[in-house]
TIZA-384909 format. One line per 4 residues: number of its first residue (from 1); for each residue x, y, z of C-alpha. Coordinates in nm, 3 decimals, m for minus. Each point is the difference from the previous one (the first is absolute). Layout:
BEGIN
NUM = X/Y/Z; ...
***
This chain:
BEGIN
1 = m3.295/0.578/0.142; 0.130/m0.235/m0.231; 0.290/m0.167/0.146; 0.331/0.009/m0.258
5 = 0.191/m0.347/m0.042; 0.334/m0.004/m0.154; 0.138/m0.260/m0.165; 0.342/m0.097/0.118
9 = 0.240/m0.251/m0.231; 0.207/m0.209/0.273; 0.336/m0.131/m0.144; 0.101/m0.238/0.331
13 = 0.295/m0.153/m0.196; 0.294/m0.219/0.152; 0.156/m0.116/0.312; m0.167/0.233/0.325
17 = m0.195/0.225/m0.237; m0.317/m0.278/0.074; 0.025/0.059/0.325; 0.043/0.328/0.058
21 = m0.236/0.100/m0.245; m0.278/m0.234/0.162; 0.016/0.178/0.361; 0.022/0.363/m0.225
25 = m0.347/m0.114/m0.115; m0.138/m0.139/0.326; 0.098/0.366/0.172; m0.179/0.167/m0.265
29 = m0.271/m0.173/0.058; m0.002/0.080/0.361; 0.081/0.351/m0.126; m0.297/0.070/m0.192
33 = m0.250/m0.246/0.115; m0.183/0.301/0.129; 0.044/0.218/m0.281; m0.302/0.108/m0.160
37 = 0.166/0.268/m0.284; 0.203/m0.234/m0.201; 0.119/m0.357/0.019; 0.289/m0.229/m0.196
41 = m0.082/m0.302/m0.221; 0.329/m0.210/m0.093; 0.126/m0.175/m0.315; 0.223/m0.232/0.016
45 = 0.252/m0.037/m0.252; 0.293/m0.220/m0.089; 0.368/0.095/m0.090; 0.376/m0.072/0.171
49 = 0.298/m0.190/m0.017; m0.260/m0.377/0.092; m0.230/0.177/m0.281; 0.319/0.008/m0.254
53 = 0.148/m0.336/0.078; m0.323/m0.212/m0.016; m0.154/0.220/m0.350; 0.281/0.157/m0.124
57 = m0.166/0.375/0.084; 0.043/0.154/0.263; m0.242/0.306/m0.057; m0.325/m0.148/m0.173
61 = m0.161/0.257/m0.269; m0.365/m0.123/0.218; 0.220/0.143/0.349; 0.150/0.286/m0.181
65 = m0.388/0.097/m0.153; m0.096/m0.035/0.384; 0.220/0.216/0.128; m0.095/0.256/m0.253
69 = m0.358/m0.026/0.058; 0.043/0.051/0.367; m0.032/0.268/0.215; 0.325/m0.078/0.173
73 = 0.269/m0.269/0.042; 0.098/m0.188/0.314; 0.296/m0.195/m0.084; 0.132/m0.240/0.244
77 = 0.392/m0.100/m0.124; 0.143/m0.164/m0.316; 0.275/m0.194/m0.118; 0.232/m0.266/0.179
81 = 0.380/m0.068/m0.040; m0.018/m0.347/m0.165; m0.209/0.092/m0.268; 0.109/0.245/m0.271
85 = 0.004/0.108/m0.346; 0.255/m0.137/m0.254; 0.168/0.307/0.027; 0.098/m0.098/0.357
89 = m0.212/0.322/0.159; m0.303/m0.054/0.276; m0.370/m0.026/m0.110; m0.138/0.347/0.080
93 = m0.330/0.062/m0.135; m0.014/0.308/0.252; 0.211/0.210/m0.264; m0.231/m0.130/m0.306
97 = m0.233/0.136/0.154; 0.146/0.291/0.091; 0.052/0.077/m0.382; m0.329/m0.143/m0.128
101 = m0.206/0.239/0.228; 0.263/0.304/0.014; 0.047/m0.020/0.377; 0.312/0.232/m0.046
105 = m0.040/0.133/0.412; 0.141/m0.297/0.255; m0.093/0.188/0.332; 0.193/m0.184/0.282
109 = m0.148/0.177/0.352; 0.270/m0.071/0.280; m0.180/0.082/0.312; 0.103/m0.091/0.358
113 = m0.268/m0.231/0.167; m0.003/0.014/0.367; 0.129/m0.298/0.213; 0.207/m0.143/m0.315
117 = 0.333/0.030/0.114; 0.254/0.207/m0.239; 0.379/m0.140/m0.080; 0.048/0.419/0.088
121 = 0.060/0.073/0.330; m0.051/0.384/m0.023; m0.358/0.143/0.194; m0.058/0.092/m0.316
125 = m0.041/m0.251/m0.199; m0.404/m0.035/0.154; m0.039/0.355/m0.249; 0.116/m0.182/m0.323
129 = m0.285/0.050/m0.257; 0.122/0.051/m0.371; m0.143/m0.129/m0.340; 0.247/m0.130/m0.265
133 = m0.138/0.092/m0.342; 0.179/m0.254/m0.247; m0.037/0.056/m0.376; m0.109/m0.313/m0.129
137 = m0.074/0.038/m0.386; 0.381/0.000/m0.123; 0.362/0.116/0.182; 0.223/m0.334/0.021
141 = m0.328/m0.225/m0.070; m0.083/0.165/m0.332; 0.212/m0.295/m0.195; m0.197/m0.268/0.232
145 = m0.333/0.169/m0.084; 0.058/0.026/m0.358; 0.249/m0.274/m0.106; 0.034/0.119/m0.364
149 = 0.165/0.277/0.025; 0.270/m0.181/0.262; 0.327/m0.013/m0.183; 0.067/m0.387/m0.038
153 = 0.198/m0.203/0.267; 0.253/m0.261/m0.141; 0.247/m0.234/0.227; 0.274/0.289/0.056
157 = m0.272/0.281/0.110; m0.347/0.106/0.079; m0.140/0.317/0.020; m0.319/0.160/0.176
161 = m0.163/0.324/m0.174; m0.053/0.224/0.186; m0.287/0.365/m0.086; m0.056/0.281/0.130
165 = m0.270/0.222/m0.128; m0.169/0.360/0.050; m0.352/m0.114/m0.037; 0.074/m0.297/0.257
169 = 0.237/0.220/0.217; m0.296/0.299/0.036; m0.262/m0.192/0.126; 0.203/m0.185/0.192
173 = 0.090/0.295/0.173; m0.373/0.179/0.009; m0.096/m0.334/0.167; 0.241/0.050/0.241
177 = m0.093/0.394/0.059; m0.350/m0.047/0.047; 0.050/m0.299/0.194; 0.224/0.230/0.282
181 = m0.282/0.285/m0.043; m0.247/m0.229/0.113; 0.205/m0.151/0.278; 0.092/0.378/0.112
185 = m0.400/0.083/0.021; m0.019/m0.299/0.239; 0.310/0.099/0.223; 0.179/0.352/m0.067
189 = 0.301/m0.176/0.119; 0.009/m0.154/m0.346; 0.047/0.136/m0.356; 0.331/m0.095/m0.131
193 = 0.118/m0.179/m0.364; 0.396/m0.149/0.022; 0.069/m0.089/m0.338; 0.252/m0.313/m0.018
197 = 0.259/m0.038/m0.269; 0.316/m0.037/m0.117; 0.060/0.288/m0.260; 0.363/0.124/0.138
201 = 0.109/m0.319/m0.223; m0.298/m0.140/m0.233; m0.146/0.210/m0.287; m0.341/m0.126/0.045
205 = m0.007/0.057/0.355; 0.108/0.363/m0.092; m0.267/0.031/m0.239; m0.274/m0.136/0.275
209 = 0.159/0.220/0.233; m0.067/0.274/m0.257; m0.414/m0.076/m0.023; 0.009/m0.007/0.337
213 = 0.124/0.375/0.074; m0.236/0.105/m0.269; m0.307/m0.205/0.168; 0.099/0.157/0.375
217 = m0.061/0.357/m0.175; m0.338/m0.115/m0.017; m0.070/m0.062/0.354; 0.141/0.291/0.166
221 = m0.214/m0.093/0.349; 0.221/m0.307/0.044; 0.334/0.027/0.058; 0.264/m0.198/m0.207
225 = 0.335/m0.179/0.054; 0.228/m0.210/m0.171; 0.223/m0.322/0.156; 0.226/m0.262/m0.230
229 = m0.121/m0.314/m0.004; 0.309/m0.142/0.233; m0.007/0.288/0.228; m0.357/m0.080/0.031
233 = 0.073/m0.356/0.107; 0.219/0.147/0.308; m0.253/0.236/0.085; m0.313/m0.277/0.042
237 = 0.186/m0.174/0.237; 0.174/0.357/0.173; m0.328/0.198/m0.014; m0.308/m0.126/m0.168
241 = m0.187/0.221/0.194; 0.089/0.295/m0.181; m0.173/m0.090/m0.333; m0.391/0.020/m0.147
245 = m0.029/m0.111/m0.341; 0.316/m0.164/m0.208; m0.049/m0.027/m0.382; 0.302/m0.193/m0.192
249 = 0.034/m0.200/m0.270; m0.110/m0.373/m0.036; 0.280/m0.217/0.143; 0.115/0.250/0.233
253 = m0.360/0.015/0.155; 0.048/m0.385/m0.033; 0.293/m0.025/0.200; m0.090/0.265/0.287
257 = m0.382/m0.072/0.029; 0.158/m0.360/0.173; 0.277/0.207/0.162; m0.279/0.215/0.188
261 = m0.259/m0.280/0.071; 0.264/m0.138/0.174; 0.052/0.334/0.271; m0.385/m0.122/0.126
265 = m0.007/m0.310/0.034; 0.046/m0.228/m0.349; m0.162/m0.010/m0.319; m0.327/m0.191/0.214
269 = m0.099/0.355/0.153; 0.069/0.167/m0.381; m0.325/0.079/m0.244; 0.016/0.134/m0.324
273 = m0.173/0.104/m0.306; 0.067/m0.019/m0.356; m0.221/0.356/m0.149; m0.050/0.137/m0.372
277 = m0.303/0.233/m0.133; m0.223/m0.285/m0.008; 0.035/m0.295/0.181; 0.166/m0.117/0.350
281 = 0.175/m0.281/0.138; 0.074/m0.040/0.371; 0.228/m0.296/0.122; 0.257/m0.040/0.276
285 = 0.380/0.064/m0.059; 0.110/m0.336/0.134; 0.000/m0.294/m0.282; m0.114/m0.330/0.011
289 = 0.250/m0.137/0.314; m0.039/m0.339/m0.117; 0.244/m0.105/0.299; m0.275/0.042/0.258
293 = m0.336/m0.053/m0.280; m0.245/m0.217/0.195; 0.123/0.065/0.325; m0.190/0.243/0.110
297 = 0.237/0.226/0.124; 0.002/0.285/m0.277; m0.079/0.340/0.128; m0.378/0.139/m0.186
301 = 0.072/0.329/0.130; 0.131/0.139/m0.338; m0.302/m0.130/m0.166; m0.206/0.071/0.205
305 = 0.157/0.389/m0.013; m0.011/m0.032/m0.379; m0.388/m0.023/m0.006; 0.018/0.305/0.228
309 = 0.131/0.166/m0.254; m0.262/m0.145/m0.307; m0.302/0.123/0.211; 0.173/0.342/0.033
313 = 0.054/0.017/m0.375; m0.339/m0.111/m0.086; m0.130/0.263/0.229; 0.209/0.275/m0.169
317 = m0.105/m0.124/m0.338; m0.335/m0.058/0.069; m0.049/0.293/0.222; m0.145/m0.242/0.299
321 = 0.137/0.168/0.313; m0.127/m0.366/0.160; 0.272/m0.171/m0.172; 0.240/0.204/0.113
325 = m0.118/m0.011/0.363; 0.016/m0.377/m0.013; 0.335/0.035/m0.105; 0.112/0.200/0.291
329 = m0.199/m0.235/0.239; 0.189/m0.273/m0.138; 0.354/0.146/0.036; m0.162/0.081/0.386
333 = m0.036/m0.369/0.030; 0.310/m0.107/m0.061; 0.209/0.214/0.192; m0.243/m0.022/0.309
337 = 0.070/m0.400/m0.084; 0.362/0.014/0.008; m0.002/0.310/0.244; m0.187/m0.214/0.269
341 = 0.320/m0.254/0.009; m0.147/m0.245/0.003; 0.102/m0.102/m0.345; 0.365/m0.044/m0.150
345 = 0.046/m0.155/m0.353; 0.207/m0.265/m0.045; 0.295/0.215/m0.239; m0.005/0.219/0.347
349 = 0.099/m0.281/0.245; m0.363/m0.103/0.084; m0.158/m0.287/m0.033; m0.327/0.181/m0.156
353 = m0.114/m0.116/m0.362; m0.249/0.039/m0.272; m0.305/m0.089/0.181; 0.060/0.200/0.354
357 = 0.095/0.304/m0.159; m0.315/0.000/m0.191; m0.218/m0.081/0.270; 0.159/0.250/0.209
361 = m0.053/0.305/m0.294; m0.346/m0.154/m0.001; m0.020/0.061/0.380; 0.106/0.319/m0.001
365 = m0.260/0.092/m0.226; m0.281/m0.141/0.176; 0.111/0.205/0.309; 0.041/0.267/m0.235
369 = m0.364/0.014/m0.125; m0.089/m0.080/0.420; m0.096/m0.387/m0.149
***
């Protein structure tokens, strides 16, 4: 049997996205050392805010013709406060990308890992396990993502465009449908879409509201609800428990995908994914911390979580079920790593960094394969 190697572009970028993207690679390693169905070969590829300030580009055309060539993305972090663009905004090559390969689906899982403690004191916060599904190809962004048709900024005002669409709107929300189906065959307990907006005072969040009514017709197996985007804010922090999948628009996912990570434990113990019809990119939701770069002490278990989630795409897409298995073993790991307590990170109050986390997922997979 001819063993299937995918070729994975690796964006490592600024400040701790080096480091955490080094012991990502090292578990993997450990991960599939013994895998005999399919295997990962890595590009490396240049871009960020060091990129932009020693070249004057922060996305090369050679990076951006990687990442399109590639079977999937792992993207460490980007940008740093000191360095910007002349129009006084961050480097962020992330959303470049995010238009150049159509990754319109930001898919923000906000699971409870066991022994990380929660700022929630309720029992119940152990059952939180929700995805955010964050619109990514226009909302408040469009005017960032396509600067010529932002209405021009002067010395007495400046304005941000901001789009809603039906064609982005509708598969927005059939991502976020068939994304609660397939979480409800996994765990009947599941199957729910909250759609997040604020149409009792914006037009386009009525409209968006609108597609998403006519979308939940579509999916009569799954039940559908509705929150406003500040009454969802209270209820995250109230009762987080409650919800399955969320989809909203772009800055609102934005703002409440950091709200959430922090309910289990800090953006550190946060993956994510950036999905369209063709390509994927999977990165952490923290940025580049440069604060505590080189220190050792930043947290790997989002990236680490965020390749989870590329194998488990690439085994949906390629129908390999041994992708997906790896994923789950991987996920295993790390909550049997932080579950043991014998770990804590350092953004928890423990004195646990980059290396020791990663040697102790790495552990827990050995034990988990009886190595």
């Amino acid at each position: 049997m001819t063993k299937q190697l995918f070729k994975i572009a690796v964006l490592q970028g600024d400040g701790i996205g080096a480091e955490v993207m080094d012991a990502c690679i090292k578990v993997l390693e450990r991960l599939l050392a013994d895998q005999s169905r399919f295997g990962l070969s890595y590009i490396h590829a240049a871009g960020g805010a060091q990129h932009y300030a020693q070249t004057g580009t922060a996305l090369p055309e050679r990076t951006l013709r990687a990442c399109e060539d590639a079977d999937a993305i792992l993207f460490g972090a980007m940008g740093l406060p000191h360095i910007r663009y002349p129009d006084g905004t961050e480097i962020s090559p992330q959303l470049d990308l995010r238009k150049d390969l159509d990754l319109y689906a930001g898919v923000r899982p906000i699971r409870a890992i066991p022994g990380v403690p929660s700022v929630l004191a309720d029992p119940r916060a152990a059952q939180i396990d929700f995805v955010l599904v964050r619109e990514q190809s226009e909302g408040l962004f469009y005017g960032r993502l396509y600067p010529e048709k932002q209405p021009k900024a002067d010395d007495s005002e400046a304005f941000d465009l901001g789009r809603i669409s039906r064609k982005a709107s509708e598969r927005l929300f059939d991502f976020a449908f068939r994304l609660a189906r397939r979480r409800k065959d996994a765990n009947q307990a599941k199957g729910q879409v909250t759609c997040v907006d604020k149409a009792n005072v914006l037009s386009s969040m009525a409209f968006f509201h609108k597609i998403y009514w006519e979308r939940a017709k579509l999916y009569a197996d799954i039940k559908a609800s509705h929150c406003y985007v500040d009454a969802m804010a209270l209820n995250l922090v109230k009762r987080p428990w409650d919800y399955d999948v969320v989809p909203t628009e772009n800055q609102f996912g934005d703002i409440l995908s950091d709200l959430a990570a922090g309910l289990i434990g800090g953006l550190g113990m946060s993956p994510s994914a950036d999905i369209g019809d063709k390509h994927g990119l999977f990165q952490p939701s923290h940025g580049t911390a440069p604060d505590i770069a080189g220190l050792g002490k930043a947290n790997p278990a989002a990236m680490i979580l965020s390749a989870g989630m590329m194998l488990e795409w690439l085994g949906e897409k390629h129908g390999l079920s041994e992708a997906c298995t790896e994923a789950a073993r991987l996920r295993q790991a790390v909550d049997a790593a932080f579950g043991s307590g014998k770990i804590r990170s350092v953004e928890s109050g423990g004195q646990d960094g980059t290396q020791a986390i990663a040697a102790a997922v790495i552990s827990a997979l050995g034990k988990k394969s009886g190595k």
